[in-house]
C-alpha positions as CSV (number, residue, x, y, z in Angstrom):
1,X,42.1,141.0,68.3
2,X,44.8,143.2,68.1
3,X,44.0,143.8,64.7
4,X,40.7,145.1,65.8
5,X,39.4,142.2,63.3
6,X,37.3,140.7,66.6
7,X,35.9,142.5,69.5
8,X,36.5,140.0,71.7
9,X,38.8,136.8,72.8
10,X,37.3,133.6,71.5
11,X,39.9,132.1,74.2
12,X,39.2,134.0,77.0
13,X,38.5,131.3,80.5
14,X,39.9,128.7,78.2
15,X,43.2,127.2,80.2
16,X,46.3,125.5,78.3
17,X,47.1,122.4,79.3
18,X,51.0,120.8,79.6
19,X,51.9,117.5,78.4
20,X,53.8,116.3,81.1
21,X,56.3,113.5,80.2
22,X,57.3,112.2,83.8
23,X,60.0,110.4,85.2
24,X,59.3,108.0,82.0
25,X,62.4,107.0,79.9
26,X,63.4,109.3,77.0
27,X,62.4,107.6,73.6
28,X,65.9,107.3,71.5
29,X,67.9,104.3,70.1
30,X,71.1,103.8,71.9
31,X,73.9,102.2,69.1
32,X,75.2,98.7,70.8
33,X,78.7,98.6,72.1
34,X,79.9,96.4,68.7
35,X,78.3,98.5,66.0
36,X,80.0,101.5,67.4
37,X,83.6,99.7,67.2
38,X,82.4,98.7,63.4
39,X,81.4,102.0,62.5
40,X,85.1,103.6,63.9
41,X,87.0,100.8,62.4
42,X,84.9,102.1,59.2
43,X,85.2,105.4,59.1
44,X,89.1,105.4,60.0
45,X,90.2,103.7,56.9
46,X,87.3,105.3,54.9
47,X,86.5,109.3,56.3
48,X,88.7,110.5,59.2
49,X,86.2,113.6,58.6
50,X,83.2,112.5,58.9
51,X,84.9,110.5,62.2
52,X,85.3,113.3,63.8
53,X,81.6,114.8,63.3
54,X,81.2,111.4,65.2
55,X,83.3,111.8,67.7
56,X,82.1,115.8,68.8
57,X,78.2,114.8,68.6
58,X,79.5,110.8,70.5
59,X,81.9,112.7,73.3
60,X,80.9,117.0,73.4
61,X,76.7,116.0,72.7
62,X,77.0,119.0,70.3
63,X,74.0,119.0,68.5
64,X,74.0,118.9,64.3
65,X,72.6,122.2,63.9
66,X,75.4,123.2,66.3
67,X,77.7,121.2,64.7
68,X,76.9,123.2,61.0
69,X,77.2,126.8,62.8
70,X,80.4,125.9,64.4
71,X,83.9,128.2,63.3
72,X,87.3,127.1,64.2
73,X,87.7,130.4,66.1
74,X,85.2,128.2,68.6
75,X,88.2,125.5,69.1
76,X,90.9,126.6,71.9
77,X,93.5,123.6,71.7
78,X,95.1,125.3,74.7
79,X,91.9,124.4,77.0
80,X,90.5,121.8,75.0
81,X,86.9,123.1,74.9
82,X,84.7,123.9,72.2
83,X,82.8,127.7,72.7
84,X,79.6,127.4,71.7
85,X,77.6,130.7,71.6
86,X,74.0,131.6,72.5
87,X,73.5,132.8,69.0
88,X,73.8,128.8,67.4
89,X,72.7,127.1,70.8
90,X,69.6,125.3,71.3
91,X,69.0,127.2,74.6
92,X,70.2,130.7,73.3
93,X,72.8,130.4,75.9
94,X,77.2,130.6,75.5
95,X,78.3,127.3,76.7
96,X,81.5,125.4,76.9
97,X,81.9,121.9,76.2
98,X,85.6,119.6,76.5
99,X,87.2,118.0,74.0
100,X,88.2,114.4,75.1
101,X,92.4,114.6,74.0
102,X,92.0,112.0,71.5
103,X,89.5,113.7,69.6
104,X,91.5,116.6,70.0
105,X,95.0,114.7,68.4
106,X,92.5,113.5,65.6
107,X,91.3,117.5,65.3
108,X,95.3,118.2,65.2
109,X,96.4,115.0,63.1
110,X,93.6,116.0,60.1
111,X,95.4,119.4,60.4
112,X,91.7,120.6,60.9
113,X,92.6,123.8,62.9
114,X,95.6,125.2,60.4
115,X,93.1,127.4,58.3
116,X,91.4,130.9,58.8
117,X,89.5,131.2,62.3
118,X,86.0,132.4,60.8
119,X,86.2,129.2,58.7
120,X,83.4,126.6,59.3
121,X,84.7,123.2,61.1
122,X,82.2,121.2,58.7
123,X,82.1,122.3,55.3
124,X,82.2,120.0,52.5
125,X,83.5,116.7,52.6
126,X,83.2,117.6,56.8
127,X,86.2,119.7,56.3
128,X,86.6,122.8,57.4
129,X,85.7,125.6,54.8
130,X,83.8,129.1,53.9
131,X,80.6,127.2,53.1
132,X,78.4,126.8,55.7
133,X,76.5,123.5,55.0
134,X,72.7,122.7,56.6
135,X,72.1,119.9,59.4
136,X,70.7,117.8,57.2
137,X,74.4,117.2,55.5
138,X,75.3,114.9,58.5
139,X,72.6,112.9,58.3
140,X,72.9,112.1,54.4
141,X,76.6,111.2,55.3
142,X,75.5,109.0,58.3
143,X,72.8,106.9,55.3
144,X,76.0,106.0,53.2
145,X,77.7,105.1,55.9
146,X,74.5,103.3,57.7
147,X,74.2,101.2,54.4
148,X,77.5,100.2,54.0
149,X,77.4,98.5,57.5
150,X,73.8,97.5,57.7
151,X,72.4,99.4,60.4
152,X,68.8,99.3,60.6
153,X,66.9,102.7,60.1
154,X,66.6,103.3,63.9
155,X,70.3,104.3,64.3
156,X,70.4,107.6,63.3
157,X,73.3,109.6,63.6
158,X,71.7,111.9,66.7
159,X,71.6,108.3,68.3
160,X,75.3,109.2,68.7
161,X,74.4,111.4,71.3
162,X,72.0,109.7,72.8
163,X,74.7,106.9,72.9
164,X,77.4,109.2,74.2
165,X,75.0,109.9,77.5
166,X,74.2,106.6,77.9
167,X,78.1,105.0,77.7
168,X,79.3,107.6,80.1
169,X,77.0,107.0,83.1
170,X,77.4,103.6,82.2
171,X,81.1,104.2,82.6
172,X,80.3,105.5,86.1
173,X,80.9,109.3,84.7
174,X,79.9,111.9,87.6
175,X,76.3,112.5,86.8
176,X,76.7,116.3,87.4
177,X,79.9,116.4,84.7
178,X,77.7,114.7,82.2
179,X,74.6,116.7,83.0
180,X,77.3,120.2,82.3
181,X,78.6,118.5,79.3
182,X,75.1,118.0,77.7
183,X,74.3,121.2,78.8
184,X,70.9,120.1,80.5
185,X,69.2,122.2,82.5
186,X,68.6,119.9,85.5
187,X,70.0,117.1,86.8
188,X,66.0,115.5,86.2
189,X,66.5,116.2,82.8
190,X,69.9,113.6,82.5
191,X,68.6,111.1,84.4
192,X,65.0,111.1,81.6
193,X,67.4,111.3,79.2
194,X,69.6,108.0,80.1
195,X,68.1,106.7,83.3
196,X,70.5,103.9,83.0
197,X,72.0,103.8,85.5
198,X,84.6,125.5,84.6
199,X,85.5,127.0,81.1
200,X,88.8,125.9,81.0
201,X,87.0,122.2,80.2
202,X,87.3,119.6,82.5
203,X,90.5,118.3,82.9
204,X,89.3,114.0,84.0
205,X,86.7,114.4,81.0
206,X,89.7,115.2,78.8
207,X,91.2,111.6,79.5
208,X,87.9,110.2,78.8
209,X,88.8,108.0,75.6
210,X,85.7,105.5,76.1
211,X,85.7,102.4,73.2
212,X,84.4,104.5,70.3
């Protein structure tokens, strides 16, 4: 129409119509309690690297495309949060998530953070370089690893984050804390997601070490 190649709106009286999901449960795969010891047991003799990709989607619910954008000018050791701008976000919104203290001593104990800010946390080999490396990286990690220890196809690694939800309400996390950490919009919105049941990061969610 507003290339003036129709004279009129074929649409026009027509009314959209919204799916509307409900209350329902959200449809993910949440990893069992023992394959997630397996898998850490795993990937701390085998990739400390790829452990801590792990850990930031399991404990900060950063999400892979996130995860790909993210520079190590985004990690402040001194607040233990990760900055995560509007411009890589899923919302287009900054946000600030913690950094549980043992992830951070892994961060500090790969010497992930000793290299130039505007470097990438996940470049090759999920250590932190100038090459920026697509989502999809992740997940052809997680396969190996998925193969090596017989997980069916189901667990995916964004089931990490799904799982990571899930364990801390189970843990009796403050719904509101987990809701700021996923960076949901509504409190609605965590309980469809796992219905189980301050910038400077928050401090009790830095002692949260969990079993993973």
């Amino acid at each position: 129409l507003s290339k003036h190649y129709i004279s009129e709106d074929p649409t026009a009286g027509l009314r959209t119509e919204k799916k509307h999901r409900g209350k329902g449960e959200k449809n993910r795969t949440v990893i069992p309690k023992e394959a997630m010891l397996r898998l850490r047991t795993y990937l701390e003799e085998k990739d400390q690297h790829f452990l801590l990709a792990c850990y930031i989607l399991y404990y900060c619910f950063v999400r892979p495309k996130e995860m790909s954008d993210l520079k190590l000018e985004n990690i402040s050791v001194k607040k233990g949060t990760i900055f995560i701008p509007g411009t890589i976000s899923k919302n287009r919104k900054d946000a600030v998530v913690t950094i549980p203290d043992h992830v951070m001593r892994l961060m500090i104990s790969l010497d992930v953070l000793n290299h130039p800010t505007d470097w990438y946390l996940f470049s090759y080999d999920c250590r932190p370089g100038q090459d920026h490396r697509l989502p999809k990286y992740f997940c052809d990690v997680w396969k190996k690893v998925a193969k090596d220890l017989k997980f069916p196809p189901e667990w995916k690694f964004y089931s990490l984050k799904d799982t990571g939800i899930t364990d801390q309400i189970k843990a009796g996390r403050d719904l509101i804390e987990v809701r700021d950490q996923a960076r949901h919009y509504s409190l609605e919105q965590t309980d469809i997601y796992t219905p189980i049941a301050g910038k400077d990061g928050n401090q009790e969610l830095r002692k949260y070490e969990g079993y993973f």
